[in-house]
N, C-alpha and C positions, 0 to 999 in steps of 0.2 A: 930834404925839403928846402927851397930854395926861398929866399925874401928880399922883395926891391923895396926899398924905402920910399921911392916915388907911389908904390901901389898901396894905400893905405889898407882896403880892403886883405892885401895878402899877410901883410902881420900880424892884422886883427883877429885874423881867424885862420888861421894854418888848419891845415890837416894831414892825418897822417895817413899813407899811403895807402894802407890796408891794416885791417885788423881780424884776424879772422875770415878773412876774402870779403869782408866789407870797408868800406871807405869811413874813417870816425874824424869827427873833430876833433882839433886836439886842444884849442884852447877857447875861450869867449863864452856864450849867450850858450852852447851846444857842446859846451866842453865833456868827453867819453860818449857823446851820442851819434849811434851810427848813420849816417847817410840815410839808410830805411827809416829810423825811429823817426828821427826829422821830416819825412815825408810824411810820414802819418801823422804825427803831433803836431806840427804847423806846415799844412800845406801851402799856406799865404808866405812864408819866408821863402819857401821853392821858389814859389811865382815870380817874388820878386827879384831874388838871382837872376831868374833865367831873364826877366825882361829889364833887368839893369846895366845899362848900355857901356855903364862905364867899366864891367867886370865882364873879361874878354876870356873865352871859353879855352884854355891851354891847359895840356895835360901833363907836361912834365913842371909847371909850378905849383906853388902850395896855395892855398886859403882856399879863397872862391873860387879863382880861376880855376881850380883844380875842378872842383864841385860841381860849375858849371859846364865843364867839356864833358865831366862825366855823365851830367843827365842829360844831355844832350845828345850824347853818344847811347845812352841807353833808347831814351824817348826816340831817337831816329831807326836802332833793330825793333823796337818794340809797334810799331806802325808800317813798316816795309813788309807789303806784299808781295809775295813772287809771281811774278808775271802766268807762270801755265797755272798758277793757284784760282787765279782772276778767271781763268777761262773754263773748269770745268763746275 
């Protein structure tokens, strides 16, 4: 896990890579909650991740930025339709 001192949000809230093939917090407000529980238990924290301009979506750092590439990367397989799918 990597931490910039200029990114406040990345040392506030690190996470750790996987836990069980899930993504957990590792320290803060969500400290041992996975990715999923977080989604379910406040989905308004998601939202605001994802539409907080100053927390830029990169996957190989920690915190938010982590958090954010990965819903993002998920929400973009989980809405992609394939093209012959559309047509029959």
């Amino acid at each position: 896990m990597s931490v910039k001192k200029s990114r406040l949000h990345t040392i506030a809230l690190p996470v750790n890579m996987e836990h069980d093939g899930k993504e957990e917090f590792a320290v803060g407000k969500y400290s041992g909650k996975s990715l999923e529980e977080v989604c379910k238990s406040d989905p308004s924290y998601i939202g605001w991740i994802l539409n907080n301009r100053e927390i830029q979506a990169v996957e190989d750092e920690g915190g938010l930025s982590r958090i954010k590439y990965i819903l993002k990367r998920r929400l973009k397989t989980m809405f992609e339709t394939p093209t012959k799918d559309l047509l029959n």
